[in-house]
Chimera marker file (.cmm) of the C-alpha trace (Angstrom):
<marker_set name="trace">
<marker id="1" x="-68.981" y="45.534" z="-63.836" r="1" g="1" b="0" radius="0.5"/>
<marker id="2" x="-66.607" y="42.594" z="-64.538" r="1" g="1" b="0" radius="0.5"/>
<marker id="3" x="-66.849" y="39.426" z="-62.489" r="1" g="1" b="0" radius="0.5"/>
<marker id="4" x="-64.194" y="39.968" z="-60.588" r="1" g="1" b="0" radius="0.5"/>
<marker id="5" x="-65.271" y="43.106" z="-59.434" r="1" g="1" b="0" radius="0.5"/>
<marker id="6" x="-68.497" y="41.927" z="-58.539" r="1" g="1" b="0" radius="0.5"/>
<marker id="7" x="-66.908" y="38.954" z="-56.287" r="1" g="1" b="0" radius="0.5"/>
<marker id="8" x="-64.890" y="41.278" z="-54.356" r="1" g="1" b="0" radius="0.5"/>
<marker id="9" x="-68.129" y="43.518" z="-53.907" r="1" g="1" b="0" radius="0.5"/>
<marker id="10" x="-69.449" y="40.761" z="-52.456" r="1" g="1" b="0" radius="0.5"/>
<marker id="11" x="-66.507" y="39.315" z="-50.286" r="1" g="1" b="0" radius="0.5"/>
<marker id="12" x="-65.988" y="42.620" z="-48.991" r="1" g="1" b="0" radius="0.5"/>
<marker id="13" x="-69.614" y="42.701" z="-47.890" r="1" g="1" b="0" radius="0.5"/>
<marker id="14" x="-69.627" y="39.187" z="-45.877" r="1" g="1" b="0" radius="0.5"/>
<marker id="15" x="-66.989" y="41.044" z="-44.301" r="1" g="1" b="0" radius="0.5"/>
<marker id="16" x="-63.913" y="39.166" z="-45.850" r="1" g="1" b="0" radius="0.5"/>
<marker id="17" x="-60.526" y="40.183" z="-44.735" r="1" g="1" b="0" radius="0.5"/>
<marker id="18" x="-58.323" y="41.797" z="-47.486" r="1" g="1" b="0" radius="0.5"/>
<marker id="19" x="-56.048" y="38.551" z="-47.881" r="1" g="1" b="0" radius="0.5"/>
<marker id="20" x="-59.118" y="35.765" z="-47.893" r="1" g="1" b="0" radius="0.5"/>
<marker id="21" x="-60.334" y="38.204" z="-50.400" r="1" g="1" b="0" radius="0.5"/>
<marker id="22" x="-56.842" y="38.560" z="-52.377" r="1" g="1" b="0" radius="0.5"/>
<marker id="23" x="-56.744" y="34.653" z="-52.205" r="1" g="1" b="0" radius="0.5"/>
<marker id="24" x="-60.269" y="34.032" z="-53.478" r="1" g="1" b="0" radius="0.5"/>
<marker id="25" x="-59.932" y="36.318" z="-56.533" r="1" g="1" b="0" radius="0.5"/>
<marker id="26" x="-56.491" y="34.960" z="-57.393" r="1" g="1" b="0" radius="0.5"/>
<marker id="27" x="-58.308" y="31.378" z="-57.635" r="1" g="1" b="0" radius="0.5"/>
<marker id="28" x="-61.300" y="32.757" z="-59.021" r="1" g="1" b="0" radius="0.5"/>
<marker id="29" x="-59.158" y="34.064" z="-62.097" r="1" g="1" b="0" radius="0.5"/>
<marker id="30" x="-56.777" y="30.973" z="-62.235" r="1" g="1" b="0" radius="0.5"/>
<marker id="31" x="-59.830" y="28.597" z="-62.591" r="1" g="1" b="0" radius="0.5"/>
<marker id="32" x="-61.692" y="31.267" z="-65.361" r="1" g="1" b="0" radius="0.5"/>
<marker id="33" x="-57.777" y="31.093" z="-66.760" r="1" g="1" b="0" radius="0.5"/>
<marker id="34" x="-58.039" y="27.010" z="-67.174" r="1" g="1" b="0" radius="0.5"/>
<marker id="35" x="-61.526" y="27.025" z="-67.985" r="1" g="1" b="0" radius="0.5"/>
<marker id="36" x="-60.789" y="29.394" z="-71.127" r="1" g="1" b="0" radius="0.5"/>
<marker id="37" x="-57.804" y="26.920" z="-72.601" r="1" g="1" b="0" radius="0.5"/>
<marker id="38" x="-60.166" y="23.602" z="-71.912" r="1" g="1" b="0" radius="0.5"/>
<marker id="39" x="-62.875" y="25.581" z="-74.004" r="1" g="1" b="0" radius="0.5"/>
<marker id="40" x="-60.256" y="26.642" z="-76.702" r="1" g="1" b="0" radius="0.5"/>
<marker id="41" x="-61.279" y="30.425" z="-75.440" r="1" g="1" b="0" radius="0.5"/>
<marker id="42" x="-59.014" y="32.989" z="-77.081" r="1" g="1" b="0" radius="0.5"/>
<marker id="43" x="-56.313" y="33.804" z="-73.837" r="1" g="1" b="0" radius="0.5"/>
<marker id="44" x="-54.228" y="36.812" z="-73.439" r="1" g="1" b="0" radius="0.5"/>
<marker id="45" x="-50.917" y="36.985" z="-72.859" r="1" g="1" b="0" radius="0.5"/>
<marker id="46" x="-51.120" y="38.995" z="-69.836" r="1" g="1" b="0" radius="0.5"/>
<marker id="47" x="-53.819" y="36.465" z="-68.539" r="1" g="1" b="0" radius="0.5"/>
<marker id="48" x="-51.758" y="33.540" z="-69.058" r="1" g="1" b="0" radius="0.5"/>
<marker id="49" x="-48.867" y="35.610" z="-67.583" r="1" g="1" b="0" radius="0.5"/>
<marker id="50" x="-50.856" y="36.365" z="-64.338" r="1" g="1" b="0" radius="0.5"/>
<marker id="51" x="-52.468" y="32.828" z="-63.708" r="1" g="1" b="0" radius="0.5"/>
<marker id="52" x="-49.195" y="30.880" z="-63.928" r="1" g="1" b="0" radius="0.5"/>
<marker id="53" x="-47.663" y="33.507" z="-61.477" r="1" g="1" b="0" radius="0.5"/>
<marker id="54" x="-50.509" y="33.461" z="-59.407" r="1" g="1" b="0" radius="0.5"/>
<marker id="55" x="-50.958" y="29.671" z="-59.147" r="1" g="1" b="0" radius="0.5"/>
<marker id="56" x="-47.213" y="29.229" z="-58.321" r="1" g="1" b="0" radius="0.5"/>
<marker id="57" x="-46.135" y="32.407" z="-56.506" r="1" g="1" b="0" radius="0.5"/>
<marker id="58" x="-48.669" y="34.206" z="-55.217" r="1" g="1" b="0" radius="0.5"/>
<marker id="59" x="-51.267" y="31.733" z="-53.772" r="1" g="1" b="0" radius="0.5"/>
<marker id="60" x="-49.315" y="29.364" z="-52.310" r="1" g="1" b="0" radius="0.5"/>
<marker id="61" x="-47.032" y="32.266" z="-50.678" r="1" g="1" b="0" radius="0.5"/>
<marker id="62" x="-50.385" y="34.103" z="-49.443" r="1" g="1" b="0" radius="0.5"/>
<marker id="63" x="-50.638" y="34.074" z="-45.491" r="1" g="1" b="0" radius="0.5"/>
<marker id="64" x="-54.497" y="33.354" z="-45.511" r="1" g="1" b="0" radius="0.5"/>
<marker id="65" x="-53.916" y="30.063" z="-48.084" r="1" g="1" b="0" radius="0.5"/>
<marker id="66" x="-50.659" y="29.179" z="-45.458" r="1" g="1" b="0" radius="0.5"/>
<marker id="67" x="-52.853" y="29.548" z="-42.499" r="1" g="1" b="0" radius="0.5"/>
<marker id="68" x="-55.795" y="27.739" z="-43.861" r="1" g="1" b="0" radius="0.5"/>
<marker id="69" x="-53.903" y="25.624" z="-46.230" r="1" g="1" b="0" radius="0.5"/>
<marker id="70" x="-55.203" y="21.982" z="-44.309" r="1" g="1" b="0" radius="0.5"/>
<marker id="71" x="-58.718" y="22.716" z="-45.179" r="1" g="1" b="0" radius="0.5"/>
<marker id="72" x="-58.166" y="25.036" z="-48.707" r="1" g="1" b="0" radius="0.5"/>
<marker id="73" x="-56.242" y="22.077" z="-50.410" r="1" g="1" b="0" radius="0.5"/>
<marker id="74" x="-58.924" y="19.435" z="-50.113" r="1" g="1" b="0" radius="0.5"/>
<marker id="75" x="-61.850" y="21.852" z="-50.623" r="1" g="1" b="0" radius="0.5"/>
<marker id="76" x="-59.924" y="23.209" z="-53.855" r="1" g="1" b="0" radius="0.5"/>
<marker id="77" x="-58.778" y="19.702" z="-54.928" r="1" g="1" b="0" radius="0.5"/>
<marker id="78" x="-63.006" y="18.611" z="-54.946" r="1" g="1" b="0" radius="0.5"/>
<marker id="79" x="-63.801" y="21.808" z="-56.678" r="1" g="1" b="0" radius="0.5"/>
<marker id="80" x="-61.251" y="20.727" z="-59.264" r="1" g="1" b="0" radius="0.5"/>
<marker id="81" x="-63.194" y="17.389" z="-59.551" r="1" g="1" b="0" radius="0.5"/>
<marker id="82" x="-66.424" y="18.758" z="-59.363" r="1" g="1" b="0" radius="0.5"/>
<marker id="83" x="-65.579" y="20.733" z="-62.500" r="1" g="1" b="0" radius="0.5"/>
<marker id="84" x="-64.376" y="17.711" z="-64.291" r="1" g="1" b="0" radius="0.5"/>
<marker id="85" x="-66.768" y="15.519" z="-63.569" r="1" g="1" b="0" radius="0.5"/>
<marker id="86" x="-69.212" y="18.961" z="-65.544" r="1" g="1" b="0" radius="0.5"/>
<marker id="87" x="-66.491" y="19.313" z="-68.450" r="1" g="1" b="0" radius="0.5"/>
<marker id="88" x="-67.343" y="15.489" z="-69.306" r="1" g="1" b="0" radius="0.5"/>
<marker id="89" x="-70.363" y="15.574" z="-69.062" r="1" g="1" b="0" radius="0.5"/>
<marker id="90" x="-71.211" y="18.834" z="-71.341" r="1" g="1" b="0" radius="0.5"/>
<marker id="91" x="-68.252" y="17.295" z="-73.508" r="1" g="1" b="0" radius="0.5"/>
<marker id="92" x="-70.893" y="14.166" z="-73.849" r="1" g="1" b="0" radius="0.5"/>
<marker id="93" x="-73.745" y="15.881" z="-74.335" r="1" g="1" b="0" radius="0.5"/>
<marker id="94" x="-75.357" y="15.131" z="-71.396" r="1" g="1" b="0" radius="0.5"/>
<marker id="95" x="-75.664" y="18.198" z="-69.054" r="1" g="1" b="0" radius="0.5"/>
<marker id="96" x="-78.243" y="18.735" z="-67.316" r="1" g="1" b="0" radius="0.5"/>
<marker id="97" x="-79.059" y="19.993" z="-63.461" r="1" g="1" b="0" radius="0.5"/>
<marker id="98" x="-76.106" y="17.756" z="-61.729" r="1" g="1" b="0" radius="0.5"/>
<marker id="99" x="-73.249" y="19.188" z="-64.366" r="1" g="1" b="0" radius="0.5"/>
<marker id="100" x="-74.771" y="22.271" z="-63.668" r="1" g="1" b="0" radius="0.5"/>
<marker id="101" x="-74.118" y="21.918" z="-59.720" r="1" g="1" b="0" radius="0.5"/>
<marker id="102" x="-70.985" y="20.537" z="-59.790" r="1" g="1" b="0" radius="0.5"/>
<marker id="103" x="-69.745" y="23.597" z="-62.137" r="1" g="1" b="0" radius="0.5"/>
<marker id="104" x="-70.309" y="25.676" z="-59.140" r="1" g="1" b="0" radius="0.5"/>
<marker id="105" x="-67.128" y="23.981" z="-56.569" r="1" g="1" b="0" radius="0.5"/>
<marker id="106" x="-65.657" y="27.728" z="-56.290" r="1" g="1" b="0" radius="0.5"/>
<marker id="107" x="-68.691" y="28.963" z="-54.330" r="1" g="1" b="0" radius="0.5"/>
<marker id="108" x="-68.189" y="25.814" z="-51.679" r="1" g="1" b="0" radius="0.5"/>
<marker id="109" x="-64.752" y="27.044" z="-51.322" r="1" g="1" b="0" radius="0.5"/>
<marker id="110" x="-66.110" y="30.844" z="-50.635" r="1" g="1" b="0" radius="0.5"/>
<marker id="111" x="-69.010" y="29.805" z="-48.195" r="1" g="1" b="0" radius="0.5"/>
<marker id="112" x="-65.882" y="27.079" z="-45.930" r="1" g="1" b="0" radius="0.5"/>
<marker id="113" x="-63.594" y="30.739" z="-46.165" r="1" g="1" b="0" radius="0.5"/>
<marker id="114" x="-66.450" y="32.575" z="-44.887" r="1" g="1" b="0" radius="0.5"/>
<marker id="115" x="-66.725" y="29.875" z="-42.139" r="1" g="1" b="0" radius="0.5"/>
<marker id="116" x="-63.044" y="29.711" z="-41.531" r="1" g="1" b="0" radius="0.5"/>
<marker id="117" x="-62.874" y="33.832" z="-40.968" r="1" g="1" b="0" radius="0.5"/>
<marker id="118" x="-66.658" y="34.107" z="-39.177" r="1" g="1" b="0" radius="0.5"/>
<marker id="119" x="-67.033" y="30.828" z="-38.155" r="1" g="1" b="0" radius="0.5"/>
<marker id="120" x="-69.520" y="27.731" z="-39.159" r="1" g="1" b="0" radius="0.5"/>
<marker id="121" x="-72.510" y="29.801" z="-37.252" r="1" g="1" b="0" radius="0.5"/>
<marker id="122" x="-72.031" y="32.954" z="-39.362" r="1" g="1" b="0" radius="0.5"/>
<marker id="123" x="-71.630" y="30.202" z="-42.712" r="1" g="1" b="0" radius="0.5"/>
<marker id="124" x="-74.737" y="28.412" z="-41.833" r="1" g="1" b="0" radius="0.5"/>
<marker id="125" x="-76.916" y="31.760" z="-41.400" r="1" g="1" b="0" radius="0.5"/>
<marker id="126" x="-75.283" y="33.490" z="-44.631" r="1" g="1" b="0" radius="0.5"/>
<marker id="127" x="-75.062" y="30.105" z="-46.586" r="1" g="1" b="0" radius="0.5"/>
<marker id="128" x="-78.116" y="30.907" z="-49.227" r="1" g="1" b="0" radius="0.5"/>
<marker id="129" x="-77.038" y="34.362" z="-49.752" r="1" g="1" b="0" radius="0.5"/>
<marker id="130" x="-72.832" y="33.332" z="-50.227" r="1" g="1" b="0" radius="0.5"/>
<marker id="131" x="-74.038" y="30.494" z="-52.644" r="1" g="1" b="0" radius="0.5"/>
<marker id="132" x="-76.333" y="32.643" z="-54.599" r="1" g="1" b="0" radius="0.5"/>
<marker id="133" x="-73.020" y="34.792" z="-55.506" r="1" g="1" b="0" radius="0.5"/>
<marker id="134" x="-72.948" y="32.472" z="-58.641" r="1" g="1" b="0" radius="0.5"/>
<marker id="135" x="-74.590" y="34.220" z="-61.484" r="1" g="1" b="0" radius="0.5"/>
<marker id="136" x="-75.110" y="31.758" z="-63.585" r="1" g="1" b="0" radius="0.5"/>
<marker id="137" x="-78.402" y="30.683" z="-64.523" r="1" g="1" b="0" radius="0.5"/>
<marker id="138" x="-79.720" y="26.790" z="-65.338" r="1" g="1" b="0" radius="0.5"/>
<marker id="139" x="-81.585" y="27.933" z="-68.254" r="1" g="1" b="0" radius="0.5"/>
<marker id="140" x="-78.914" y="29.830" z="-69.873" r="1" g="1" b="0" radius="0.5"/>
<marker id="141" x="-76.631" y="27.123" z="-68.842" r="1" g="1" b="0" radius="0.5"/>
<marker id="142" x="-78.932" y="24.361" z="-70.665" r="1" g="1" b="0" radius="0.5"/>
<marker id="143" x="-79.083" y="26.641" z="-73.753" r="1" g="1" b="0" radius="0.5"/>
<marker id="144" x="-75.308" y="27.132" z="-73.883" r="1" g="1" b="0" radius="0.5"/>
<marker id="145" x="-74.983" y="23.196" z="-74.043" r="1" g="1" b="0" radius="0.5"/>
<marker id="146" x="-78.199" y="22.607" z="-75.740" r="1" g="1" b="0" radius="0.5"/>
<marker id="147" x="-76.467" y="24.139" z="-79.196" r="1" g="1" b="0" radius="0.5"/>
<marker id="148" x="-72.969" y="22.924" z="-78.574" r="1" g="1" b="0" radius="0.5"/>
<link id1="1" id2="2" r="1" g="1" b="0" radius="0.2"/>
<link id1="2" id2="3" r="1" g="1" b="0" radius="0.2"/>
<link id1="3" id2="4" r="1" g="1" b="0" radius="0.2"/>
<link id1="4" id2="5" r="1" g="1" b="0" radius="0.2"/>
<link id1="5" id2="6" r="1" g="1" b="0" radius="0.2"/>
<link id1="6" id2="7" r="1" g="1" b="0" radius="0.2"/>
<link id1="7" id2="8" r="1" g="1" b="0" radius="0.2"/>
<link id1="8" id2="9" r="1" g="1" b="0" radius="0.2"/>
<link id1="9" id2="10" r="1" g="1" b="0" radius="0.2"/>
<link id1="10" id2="11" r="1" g="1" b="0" radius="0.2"/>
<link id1="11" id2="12" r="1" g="1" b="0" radius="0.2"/>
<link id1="12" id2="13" r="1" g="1" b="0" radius="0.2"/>
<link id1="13" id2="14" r="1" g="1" b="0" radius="0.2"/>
<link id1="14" id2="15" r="1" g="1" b="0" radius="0.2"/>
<link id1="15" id2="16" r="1" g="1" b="0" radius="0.2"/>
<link id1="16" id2="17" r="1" g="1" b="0" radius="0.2"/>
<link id1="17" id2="18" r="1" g="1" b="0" radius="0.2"/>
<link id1="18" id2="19" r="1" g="1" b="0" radius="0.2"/>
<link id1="19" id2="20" r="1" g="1" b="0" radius="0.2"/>
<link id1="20" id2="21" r="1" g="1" b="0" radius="0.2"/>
<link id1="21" id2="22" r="1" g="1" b="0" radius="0.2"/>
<link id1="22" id2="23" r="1" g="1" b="0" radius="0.2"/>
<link id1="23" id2="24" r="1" g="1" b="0" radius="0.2"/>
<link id1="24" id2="25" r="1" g="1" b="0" radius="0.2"/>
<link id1="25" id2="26" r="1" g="1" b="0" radius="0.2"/>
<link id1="26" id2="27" r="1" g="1" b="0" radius="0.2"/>
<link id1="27" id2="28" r="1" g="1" b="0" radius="0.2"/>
<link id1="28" id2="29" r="1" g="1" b="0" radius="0.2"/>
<link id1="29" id2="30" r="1" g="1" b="0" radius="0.2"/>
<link id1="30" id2="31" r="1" g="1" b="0" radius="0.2"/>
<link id1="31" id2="32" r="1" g="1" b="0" radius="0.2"/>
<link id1="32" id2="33" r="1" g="1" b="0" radius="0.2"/>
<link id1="33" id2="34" r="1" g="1" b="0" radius="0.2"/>
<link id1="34" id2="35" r="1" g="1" b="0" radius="0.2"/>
<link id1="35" id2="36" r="1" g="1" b="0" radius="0.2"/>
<link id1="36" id2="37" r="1" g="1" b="0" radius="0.2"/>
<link id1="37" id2="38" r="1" g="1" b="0" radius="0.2"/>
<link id1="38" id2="39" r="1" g="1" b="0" radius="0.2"/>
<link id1="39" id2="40" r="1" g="1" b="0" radius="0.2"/>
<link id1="40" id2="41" r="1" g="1" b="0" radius="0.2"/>
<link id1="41" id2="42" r="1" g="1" b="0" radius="0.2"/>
<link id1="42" id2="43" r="1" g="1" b="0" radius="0.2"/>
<link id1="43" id2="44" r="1" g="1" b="0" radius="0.2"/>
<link id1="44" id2="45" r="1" g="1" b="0" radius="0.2"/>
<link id1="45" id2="46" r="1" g="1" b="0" radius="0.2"/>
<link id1="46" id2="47" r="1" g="1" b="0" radius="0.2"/>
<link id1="47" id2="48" r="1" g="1" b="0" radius="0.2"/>
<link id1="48" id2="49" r="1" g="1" b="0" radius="0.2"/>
<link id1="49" id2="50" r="1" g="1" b="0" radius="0.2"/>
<link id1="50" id2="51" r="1" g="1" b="0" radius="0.2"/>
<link id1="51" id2="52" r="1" g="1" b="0" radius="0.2"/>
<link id1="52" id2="53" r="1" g="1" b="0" radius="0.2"/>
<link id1="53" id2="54" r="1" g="1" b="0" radius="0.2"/>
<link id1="54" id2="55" r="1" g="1" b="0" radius="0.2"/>
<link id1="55" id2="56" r="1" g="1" b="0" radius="0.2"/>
<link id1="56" id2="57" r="1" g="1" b="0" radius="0.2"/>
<link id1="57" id2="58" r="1" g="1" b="0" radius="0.2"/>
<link id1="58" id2="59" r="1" g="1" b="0" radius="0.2"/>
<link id1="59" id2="60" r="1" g="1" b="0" radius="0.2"/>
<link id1="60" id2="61" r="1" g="1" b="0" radius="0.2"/>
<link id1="61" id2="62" r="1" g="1" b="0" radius="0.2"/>
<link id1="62" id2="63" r="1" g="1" b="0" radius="0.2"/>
<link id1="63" id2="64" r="1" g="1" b="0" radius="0.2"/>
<link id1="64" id2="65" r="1" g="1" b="0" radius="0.2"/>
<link id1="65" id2="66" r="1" g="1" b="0" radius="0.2"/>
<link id1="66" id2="67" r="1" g="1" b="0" radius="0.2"/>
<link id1="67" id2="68" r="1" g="1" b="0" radius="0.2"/>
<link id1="68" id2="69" r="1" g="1" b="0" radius="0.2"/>
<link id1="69" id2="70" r="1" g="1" b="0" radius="0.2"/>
<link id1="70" id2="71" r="1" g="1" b="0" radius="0.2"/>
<link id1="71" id2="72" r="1" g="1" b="0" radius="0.2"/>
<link id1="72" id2="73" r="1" g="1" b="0" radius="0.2"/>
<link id1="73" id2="74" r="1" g="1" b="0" radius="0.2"/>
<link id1="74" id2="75" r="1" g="1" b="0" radius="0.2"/>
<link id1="75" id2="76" r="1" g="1" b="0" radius="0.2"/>
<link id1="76" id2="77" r="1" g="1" b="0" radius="0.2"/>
<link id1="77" id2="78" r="1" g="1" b="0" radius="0.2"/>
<link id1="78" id2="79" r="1" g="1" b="0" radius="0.2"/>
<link id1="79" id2="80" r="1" g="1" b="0" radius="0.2"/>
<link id1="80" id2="81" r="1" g="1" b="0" radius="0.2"/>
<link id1="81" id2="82" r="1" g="1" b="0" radius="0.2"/>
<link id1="82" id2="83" r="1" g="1" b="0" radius="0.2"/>
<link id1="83" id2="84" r="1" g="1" b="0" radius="0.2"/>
<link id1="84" id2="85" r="1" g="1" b="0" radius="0.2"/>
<link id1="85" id2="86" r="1" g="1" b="0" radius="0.2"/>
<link id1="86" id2="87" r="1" g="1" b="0" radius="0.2"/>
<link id1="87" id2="88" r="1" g="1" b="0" radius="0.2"/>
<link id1="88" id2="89" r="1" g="1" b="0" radius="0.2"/>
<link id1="89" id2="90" r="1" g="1" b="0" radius="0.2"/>
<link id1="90" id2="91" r="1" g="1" b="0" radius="0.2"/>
<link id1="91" id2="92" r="1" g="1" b="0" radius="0.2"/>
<link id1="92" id2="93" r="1" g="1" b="0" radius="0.2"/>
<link id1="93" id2="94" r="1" g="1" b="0" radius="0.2"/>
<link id1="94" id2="95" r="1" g="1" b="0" radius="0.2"/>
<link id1="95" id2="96" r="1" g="1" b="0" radius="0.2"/>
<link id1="96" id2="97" r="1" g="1" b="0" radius="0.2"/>
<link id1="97" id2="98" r="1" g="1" b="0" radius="0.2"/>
<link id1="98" id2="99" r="1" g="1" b="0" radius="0.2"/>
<link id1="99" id2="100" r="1" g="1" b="0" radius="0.2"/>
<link id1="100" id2="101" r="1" g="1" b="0" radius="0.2"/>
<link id1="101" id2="102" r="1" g="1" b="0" radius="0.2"/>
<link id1="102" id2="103" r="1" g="1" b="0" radius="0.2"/>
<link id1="103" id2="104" r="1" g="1" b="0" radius="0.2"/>
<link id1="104" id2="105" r="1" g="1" b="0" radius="0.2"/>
<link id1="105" id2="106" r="1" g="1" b="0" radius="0.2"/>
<link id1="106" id2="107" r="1" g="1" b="0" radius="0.2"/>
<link id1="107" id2="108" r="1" g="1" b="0" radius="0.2"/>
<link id1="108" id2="109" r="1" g="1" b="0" radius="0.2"/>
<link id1="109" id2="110" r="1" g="1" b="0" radius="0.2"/>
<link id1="110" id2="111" r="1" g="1" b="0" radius="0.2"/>
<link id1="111" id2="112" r="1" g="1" b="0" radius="0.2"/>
<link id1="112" id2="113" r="1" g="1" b="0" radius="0.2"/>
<link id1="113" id2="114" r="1" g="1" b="0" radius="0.2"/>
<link id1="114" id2="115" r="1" g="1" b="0" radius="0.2"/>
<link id1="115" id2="116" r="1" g="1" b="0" radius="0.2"/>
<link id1="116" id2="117" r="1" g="1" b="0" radius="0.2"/>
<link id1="117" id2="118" r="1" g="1" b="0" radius="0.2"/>
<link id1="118" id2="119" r="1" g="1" b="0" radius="0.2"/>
<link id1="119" id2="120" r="1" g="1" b="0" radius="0.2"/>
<link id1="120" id2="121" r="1" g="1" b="0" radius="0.2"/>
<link id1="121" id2="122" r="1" g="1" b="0" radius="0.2"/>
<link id1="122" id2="123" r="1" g="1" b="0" radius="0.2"/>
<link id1="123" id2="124" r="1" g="1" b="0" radius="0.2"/>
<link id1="124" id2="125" r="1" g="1" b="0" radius="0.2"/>
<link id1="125" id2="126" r="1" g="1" b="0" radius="0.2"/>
<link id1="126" id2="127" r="1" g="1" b="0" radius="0.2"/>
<link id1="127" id2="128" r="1" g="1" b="0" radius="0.2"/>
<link id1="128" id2="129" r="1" g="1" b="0" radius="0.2"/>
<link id1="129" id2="130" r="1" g="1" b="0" radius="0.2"/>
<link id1="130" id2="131" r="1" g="1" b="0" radius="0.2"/>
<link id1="131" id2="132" r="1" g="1" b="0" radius="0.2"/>
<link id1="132" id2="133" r="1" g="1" b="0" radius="0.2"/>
<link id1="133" id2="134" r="1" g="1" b="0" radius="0.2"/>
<link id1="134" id2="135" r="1" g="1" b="0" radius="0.2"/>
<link id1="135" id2="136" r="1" g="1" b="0" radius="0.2"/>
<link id1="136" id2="137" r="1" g="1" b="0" radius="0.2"/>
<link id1="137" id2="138" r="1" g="1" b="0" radius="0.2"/>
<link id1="138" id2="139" r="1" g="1" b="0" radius="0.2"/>
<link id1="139" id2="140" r="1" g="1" b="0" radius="0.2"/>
<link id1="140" id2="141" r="1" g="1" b="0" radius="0.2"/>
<link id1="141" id2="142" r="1" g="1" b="0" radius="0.2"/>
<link id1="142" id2="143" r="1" g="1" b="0" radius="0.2"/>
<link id1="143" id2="144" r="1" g="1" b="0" radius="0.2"/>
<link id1="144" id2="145" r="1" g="1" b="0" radius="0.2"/>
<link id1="145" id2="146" r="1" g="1" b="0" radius="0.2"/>
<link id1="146" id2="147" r="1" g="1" b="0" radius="0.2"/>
<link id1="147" id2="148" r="1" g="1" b="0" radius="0.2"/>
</marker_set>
């Protein structure tokens, strides 16, 4: 099962609406899009294709983004800088548990669109299980950086 097919698994059972889900995975694939050209990662055409149309066109035109857009923008925007503030350090050779946090930004941005759809009570009692979504490990994490 590809990533993207086990997010929406998951979205779909916290009970996501179709177009919080739509949004989610359009990010989801723009940011493993960016994070494939900063690592040199061989890209697709069809993948560069579909992130620059969906980080233009289709997420900014999406009516969950519009109707949420106050809170997405500033929760995407630290994500962003959460995942710089990793690149540089893994770039410097000196990742460890806090680069390995701050790579995770995307699953803050899922848990605050689980609040905005259920509400902060539903976020607070679901917040372990929506932040364990990430499937990345520390230790395999360390090793990837520990040969680089």
């Amino acid at each position: 099962m590809s990533a993207t097919e086990s997010l929406q698994q998951h979205f779909t059972h916290l009970g996501l609406p179709k177009e919080a889900q739509a949004w989610l995975l359009m990010l989801w694939n723009v940011i493993q899009f960016f994070d494939d050209v900063a690592d040199a990662d061989r890209v697709e055409r069809s993948e560069l294709d579909a992130a620059l149309w969906n980080a233009l066109v289709s997420m900014p035109d999406s009516q969950f983004f519009q109707q949420h857009r106050l809170v997405l923008i500033p929760l995407v925007a630290n994500a962003i800088l959460k995942w710089q503030a990793s690149d540089q350090a893994e770039r410097s050779r000196e990742a460890d548990a806090r680069s390995f946090v701050w790579r995770a930004g995307y699953y803050d941005v899922v848990l605050s669109v689980v609040s905005l759809v259920h509400g902060p009570a539903a976020a607070i009692a679901g917040a372990r299980e929506i932040l364990s979504i990430y499937g990345e490990s520390f230790d395999d994490y360390i090793k990837e950086f520990a040969h680089a």
